[in-house]
LOFILO-821254 format. One record per residue (C-alpha): residue in three letters; x, z, y. Coordinates in steps of 0.2 Angstrom, whole numbers, plus 2048, in hexadecimal, padded with zeros to 3 digits. Last residue first. Layout:
<rec><rest>ALA</rest><X>X</X><Z>Z</Z><Y>Y</Y></rec>
...
This chain:
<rec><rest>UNK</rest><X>A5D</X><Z>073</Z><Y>248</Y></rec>
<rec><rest>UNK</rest><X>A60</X><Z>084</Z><Y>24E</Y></rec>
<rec><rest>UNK</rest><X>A57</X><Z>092</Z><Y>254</Y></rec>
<rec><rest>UNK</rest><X>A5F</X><Z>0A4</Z><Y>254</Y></rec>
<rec><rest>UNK</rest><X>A57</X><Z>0B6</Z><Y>253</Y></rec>
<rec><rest>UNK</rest><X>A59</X><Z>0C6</Z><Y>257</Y></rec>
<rec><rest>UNK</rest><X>A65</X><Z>0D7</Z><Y>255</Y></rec>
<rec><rest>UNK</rest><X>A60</X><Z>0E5</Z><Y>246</Y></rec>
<rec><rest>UNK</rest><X>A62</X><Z>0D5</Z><Y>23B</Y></rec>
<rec><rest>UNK</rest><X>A66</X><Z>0C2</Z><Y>23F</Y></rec>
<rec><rest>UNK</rest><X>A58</X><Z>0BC</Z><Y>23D</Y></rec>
<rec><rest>UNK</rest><X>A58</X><Z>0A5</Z><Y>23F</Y></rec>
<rec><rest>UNK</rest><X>A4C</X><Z>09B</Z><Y>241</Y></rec>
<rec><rest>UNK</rest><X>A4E</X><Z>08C</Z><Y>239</Y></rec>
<rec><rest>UNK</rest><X>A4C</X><Z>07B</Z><Y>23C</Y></rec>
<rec><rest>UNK</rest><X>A56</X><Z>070</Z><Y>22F</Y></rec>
<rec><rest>UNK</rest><X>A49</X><Z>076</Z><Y>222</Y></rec>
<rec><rest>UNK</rest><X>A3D</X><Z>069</Z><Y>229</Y></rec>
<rec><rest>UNK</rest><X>A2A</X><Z>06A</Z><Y>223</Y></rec>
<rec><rest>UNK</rest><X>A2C</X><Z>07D</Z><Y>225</Y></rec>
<rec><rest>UNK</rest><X>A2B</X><Z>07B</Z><Y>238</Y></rec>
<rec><rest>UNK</rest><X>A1B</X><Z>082</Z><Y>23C</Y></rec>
<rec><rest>UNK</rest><X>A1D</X><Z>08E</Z><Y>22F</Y></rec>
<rec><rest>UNK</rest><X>A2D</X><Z>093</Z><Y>238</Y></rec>
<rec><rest>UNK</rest><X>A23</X><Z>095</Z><Y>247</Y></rec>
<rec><rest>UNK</rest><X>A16</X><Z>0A0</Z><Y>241</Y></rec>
<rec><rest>UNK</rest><X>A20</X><Z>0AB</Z><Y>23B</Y></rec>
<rec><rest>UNK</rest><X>A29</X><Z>0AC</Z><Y>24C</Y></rec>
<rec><rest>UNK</rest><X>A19</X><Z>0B1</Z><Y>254</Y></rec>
<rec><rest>UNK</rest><X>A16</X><Z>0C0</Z><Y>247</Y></rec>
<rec><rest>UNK</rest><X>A27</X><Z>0C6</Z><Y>24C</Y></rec>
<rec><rest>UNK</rest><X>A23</X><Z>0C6</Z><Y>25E</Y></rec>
<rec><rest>UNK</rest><X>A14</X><Z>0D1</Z><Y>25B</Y></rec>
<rec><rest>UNK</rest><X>A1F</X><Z>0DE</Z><Y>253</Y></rec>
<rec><rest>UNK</rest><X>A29</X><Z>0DF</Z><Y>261</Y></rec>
<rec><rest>UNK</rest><X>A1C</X><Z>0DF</Z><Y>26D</Y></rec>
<rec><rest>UNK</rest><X>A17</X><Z>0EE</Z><Y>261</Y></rec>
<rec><rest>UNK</rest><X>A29</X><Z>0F6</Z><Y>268</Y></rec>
<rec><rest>UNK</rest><X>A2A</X><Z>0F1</Z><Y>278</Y></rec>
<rec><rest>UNK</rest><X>A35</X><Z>0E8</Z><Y>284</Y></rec>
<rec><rest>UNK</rest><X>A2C</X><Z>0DD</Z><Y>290</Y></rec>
<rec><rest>UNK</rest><X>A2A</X><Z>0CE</Z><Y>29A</Y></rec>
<rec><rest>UNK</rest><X>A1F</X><Z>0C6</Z><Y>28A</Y></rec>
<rec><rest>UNK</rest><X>A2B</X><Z>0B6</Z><Y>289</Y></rec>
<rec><rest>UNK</rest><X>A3D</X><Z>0BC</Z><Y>292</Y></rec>
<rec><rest>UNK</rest><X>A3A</X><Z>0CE</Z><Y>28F</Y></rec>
<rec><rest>UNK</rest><X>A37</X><Z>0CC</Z><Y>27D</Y></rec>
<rec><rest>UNK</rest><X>A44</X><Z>0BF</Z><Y>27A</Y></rec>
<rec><rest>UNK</rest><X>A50</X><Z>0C9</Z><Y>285</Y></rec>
<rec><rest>UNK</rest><X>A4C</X><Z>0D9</Z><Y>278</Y></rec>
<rec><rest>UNK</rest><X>A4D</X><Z>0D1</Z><Y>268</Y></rec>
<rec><rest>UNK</rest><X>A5D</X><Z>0CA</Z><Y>26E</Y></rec>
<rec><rest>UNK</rest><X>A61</X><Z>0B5</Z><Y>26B</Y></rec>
<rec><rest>UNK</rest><X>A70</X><Z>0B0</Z><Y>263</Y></rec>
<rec><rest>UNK</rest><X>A72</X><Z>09F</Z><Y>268</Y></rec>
<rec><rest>UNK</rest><X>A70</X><Z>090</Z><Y>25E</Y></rec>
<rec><rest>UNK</rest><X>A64</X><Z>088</Z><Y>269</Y></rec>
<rec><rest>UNK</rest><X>A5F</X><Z>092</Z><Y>27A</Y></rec>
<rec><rest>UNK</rest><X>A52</X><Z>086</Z><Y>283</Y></rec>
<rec><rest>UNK</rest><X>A4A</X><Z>084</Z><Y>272</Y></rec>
<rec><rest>UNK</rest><X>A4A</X><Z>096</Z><Y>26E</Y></rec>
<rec><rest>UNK</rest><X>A3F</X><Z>097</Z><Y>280</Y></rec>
<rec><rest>UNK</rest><X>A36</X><Z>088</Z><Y>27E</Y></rec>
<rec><rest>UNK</rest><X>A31</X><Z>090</Z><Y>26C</Y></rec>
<rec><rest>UNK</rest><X>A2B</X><Z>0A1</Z><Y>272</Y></rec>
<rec><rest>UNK</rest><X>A21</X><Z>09A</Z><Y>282</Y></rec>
<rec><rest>UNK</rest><X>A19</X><Z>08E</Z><Y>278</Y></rec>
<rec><rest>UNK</rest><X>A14</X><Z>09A</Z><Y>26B</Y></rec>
<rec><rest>UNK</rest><X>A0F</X><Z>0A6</Z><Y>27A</Y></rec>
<rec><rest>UNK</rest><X>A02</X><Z>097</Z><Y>281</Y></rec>
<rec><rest>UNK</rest><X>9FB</X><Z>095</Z><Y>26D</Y></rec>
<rec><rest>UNK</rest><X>A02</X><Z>086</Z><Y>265</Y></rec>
<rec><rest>UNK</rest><X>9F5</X><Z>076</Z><Y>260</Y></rec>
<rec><rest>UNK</rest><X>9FE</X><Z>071</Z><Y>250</Y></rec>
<rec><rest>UNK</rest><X>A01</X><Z>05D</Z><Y>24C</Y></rec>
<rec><rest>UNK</rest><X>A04</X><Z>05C</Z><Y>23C</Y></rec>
<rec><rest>UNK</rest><X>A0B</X><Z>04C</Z><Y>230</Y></rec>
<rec><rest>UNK</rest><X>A18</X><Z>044</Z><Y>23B</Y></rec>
<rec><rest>UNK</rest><X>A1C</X><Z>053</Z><Y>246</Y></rec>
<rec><rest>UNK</rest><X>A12</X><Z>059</Z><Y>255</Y></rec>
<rec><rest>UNK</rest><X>A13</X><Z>06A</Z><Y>25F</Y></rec>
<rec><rest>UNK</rest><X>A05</X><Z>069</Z><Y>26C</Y></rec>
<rec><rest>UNK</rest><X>A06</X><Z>079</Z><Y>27A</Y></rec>
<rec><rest>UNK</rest><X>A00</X><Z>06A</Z><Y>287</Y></rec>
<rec><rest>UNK</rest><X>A0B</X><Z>06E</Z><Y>294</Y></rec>
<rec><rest>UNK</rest><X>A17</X><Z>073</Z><Y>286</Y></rec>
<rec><rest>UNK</rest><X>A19</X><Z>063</Z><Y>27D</Y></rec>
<rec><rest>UNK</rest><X>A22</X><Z>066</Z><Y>26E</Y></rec>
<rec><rest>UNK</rest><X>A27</X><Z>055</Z><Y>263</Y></rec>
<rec><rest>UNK</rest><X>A2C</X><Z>057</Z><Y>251</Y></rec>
<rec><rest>UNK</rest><X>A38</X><Z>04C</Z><Y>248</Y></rec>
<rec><rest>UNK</rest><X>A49</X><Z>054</Z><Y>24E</Y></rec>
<rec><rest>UNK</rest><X>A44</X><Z>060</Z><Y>25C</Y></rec>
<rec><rest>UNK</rest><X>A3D</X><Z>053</Z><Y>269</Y></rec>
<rec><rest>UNK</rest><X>A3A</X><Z>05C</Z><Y>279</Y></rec>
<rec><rest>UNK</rest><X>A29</X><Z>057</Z><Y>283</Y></rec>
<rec><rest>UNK</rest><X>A2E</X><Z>054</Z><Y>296</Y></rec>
<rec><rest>UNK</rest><X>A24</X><Z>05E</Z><Y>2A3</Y></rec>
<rec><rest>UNK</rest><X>A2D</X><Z>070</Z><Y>2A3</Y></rec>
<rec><rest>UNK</rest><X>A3E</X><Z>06A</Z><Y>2A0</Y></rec>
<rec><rest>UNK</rest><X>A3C</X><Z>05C</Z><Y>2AD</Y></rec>
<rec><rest>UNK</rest><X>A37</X><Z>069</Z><Y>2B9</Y></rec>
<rec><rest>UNK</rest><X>A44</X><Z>076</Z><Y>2B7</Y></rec>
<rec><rest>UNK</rest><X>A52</X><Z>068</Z><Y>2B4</Y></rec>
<rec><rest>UNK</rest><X>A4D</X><Z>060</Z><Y>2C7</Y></rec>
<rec><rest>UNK</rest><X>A4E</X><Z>073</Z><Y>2D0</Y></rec>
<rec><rest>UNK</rest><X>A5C</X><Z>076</Z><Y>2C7</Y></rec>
<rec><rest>UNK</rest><X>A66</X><Z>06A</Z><Y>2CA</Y></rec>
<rec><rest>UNK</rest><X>A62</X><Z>068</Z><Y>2DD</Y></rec>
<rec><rest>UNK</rest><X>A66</X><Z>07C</Z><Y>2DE</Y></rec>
<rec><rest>UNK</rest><X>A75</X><Z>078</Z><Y>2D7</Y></rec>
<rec><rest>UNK</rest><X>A7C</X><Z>06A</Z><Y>2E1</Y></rec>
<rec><rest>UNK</rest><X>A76</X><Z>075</Z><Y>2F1</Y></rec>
<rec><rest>UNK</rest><X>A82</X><Z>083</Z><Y>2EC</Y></rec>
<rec><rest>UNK</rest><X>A8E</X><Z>077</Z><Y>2E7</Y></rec>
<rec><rest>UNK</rest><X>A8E</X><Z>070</Z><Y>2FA</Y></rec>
<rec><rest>UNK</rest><X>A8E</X><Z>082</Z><Y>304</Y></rec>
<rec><rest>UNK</rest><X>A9D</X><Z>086</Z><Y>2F9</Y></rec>
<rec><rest>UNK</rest><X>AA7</X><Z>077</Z><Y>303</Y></rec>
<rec><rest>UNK</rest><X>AB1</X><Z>06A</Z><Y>2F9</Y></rec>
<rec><rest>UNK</rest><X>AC4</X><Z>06A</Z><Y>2F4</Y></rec>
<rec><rest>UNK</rest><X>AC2</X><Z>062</Z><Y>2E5</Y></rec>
<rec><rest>UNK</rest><X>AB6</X><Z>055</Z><Y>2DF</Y></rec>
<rec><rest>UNK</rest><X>AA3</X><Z>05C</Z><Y>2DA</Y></rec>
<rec><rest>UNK</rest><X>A9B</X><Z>051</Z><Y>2CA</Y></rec>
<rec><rest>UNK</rest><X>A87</X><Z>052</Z><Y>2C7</Y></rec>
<rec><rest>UNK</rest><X>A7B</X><Z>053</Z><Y>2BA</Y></rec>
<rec><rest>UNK</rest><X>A89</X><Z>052</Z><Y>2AA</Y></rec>
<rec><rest>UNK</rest><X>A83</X><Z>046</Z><Y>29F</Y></rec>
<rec><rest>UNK</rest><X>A92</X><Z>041</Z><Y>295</Y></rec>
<rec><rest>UNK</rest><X>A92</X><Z>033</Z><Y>29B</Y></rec>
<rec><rest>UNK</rest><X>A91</X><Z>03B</Z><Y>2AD</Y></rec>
<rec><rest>UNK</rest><X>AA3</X><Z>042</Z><Y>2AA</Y></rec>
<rec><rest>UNK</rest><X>AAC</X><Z>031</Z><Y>2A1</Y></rec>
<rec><rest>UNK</rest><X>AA4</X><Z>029</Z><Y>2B1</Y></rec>
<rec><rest>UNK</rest><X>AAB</X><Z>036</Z><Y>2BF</Y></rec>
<rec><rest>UNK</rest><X>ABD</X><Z>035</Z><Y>2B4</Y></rec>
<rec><rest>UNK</rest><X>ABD</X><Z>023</Z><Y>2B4</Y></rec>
<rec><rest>UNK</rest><X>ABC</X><Z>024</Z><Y>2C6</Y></rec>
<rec><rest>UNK</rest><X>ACB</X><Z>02E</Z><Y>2C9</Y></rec>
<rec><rest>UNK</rest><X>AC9</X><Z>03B</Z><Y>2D8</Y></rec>
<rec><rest>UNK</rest><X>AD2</X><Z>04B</Z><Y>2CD</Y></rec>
<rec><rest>UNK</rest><X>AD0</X><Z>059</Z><Y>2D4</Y></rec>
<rec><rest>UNK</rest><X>ABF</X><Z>05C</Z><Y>2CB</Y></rec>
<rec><rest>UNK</rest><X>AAF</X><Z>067</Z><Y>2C8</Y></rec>
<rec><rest>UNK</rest><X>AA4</X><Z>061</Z><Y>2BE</Y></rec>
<rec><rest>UNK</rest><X>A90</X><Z>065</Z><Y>2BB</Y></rec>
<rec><rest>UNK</rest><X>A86</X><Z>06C</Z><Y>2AE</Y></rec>
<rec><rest>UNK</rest><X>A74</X><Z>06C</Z><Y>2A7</Y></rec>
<rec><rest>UNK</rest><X>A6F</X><Z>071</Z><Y>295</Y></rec>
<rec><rest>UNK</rest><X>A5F</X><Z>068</Z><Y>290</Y></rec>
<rec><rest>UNK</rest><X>A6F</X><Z>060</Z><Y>280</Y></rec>
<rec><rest>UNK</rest><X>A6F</X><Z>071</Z><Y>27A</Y></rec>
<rec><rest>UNK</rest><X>A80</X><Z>073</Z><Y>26D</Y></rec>
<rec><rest>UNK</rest><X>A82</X><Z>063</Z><Y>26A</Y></rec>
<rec><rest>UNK</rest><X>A82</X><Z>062</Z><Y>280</Y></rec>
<rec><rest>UNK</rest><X>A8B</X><Z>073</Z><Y>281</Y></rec>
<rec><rest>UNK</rest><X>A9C</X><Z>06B</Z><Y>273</Y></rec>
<rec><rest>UNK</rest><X>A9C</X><Z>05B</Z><Y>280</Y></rec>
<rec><rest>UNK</rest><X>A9C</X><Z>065</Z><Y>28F</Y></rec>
<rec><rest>UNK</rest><X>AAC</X><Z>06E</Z><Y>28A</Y></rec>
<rec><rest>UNK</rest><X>AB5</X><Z>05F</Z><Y>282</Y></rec>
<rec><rest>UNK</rest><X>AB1</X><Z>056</Z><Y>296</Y></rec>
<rec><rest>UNK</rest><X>AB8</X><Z>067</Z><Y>29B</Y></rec>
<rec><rest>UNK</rest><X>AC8</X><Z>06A</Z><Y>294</Y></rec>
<rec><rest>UNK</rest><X>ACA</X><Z>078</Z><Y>286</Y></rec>
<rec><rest>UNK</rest><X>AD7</X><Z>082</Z><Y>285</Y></rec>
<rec><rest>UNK</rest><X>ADF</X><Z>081</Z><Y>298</Y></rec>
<rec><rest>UNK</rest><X>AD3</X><Z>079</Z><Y>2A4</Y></rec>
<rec><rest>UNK</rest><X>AD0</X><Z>069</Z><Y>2AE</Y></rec>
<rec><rest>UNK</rest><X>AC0</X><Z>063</Z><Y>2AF</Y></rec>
<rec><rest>UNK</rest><X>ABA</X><Z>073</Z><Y>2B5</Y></rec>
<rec><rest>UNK</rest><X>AA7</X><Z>076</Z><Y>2AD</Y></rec>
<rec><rest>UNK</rest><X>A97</X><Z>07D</Z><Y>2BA</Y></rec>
<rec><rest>UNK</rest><X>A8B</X><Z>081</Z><Y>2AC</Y></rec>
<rec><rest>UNK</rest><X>A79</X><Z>083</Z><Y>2AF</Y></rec>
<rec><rest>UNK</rest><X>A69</X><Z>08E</Z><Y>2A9</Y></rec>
<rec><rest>UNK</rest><X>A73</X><Z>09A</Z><Y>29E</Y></rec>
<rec><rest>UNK</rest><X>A6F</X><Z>0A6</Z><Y>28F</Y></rec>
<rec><rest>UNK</rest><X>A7D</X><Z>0AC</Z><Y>289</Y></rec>
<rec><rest>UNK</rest><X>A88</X><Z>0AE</Z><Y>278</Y></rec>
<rec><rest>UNK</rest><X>A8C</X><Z>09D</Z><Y>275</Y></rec>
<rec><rest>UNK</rest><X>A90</X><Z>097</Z><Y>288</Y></rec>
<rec><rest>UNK</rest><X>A9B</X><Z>0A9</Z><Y>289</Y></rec>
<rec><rest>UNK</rest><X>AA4</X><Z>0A3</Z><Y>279</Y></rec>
<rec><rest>UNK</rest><X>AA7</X><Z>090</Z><Y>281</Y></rec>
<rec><rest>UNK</rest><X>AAB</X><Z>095</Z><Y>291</Y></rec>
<rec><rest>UNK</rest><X>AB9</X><Z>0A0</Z><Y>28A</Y></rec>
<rec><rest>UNK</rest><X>AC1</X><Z>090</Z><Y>282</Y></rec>
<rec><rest>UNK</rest><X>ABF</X><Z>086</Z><Y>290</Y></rec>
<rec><rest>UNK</rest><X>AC8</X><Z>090</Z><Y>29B</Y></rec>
<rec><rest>UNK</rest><X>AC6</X><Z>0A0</Z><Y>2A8</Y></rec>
<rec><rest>UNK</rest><X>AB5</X><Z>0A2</Z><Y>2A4</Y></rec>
<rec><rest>UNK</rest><X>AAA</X><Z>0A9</Z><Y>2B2</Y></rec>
<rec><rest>UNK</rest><X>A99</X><Z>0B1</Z><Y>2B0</Y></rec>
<rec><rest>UNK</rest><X>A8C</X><Z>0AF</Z><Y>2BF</Y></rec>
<rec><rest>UNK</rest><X>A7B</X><Z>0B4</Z><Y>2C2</Y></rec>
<rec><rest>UNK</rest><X>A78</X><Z>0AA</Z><Y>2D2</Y></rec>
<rec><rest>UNK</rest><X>A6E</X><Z>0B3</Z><Y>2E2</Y></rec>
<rec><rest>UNK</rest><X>A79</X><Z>0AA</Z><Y>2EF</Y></rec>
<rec><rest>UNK</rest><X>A87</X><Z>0B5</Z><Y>2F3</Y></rec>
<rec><rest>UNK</rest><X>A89</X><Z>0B5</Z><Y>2DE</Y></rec>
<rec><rest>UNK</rest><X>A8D</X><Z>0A3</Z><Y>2E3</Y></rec>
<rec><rest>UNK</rest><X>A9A</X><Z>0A8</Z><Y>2EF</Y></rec>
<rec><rest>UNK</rest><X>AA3</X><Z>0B4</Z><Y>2E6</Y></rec>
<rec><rest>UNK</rest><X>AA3</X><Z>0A8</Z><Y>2D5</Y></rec>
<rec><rest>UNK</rest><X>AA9</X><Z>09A</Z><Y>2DE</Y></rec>
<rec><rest>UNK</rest><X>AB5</X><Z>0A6</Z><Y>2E8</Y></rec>
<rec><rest>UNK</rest><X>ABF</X><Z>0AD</Z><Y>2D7</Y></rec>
<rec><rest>UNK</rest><X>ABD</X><Z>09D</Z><Y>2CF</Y></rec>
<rec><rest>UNK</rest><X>AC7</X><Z>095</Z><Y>2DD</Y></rec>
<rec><rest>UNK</rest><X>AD4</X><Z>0A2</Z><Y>2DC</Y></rec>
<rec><rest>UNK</rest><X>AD6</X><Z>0A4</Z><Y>2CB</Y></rec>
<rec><rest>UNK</rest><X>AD5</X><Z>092</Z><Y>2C7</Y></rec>
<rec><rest>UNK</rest><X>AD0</X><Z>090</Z><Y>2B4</Y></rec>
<rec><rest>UNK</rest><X>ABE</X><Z>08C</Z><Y>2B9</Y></rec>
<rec><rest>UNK</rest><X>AAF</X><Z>08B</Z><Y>2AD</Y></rec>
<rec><rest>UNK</rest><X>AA1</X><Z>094</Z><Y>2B7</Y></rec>
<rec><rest>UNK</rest><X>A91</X><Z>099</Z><Y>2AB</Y></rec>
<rec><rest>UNK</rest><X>A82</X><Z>09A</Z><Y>2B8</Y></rec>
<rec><rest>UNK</rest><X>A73</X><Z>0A9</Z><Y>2B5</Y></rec>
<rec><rest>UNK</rest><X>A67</X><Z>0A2</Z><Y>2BF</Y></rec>
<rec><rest>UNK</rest><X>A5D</X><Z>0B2</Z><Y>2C7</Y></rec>
């Protein structure tokens, strides 16, 4: 299930936007403003944000900005009253995937959606992901910098796509584990630790990648 974080300062419409899309087999959480969206945006894990241009707090083009520093993969779309075309270009600028004007039917995000997420999931797949001076290729499980080029085991690339996809978040011991070996277990545990070893010293050439534990609750990647 896509879990989907909903910027939307309309109680009614947010109400039935997320209604509806829970309808349709979407993890939804809802932020009331811009401000909220962005602590639920740094303590989940999500696969697209549907942002308010409007909102009280924080607006949503200064919303998008902060979750495109923060993981520029991130996908999201606009929702608008507003019919300006300055607006529409400021909005795909900042990269947004798509841009919905109010009123509009439900059937119609859905579909905008699942288009997004149907393109993002292959180009994240097939597309090799700079991270500062290295290159990851993960159909070919090659992690390259200017001096090494390492040849990653299948679960290596599945750990570091996985902290890639969820830069500077906090990232549970036990989502990692399910999300990478589709299990919580004690020695998988222990296994983990030992791939995340491996990682850092993959990485030690540049101290601006790091891996970070936070003690008795997980990890988190920056760069």
């Amino acid at each position: 299930m896509h879990k989907i974080l909903l910027a939307e300062d309309d109680l009614d419409l947010g109400g039935v936007f997320k209604q509806f899309l829970e309808l349709n087999d979407f993890d939804v959480i809802w932020a009331k403003d811009g401000e909220q969206a962005w602590d639920f945006f740094q303590k989940e894990t999500f696969q697209l944000c549907i942002l308010d241009v409007m909102m009280p707090k924080l607006d949503g083009f200064s919303l998008a900005k902060r979750i495109r520093e923060a993981n520029s993969n991130m996908p999201f779309l606009f929702l608008t009253a507003k019919k300006m075309k300055e607006d529409r270009i400021k909005g795909l600028k900042l990269g947004a995937d798509d841009y919905i004007i109010k009123p509009f039917e439900a059937d119609e995000l859905v579909l905008k959606i699942q288009n997004i997420l149907r393109r993002t999931t292959v180009e994240n797949v097939n597309e090799p992901v700079h991270i500062n001076d290295f290159v990851f290729d993960f159909d070919n499980l090659k992690l390259n910098s200017p001096n090494h080029a390492h040849q990653l085991t299948e679960k290596e690339a599945k750990l570091l796509r996985y902290f890639i996809q969820n830069k500077t978040k906090l990232l549970r011991r036990e989502d990692i584990l399910v999300e990478v070996w589709g299990e919580n277990d004690y020695f998988l545990g222990r296994s983990m630790d030992v791939f995340i070893s491996r990682l850092r010293k993959y990485f030690k050439e540049d101290e601006n990648i790091k891996f970070e534990t936070v003690r008795g609750v997980g990890f988190r990647f920056s760069c």
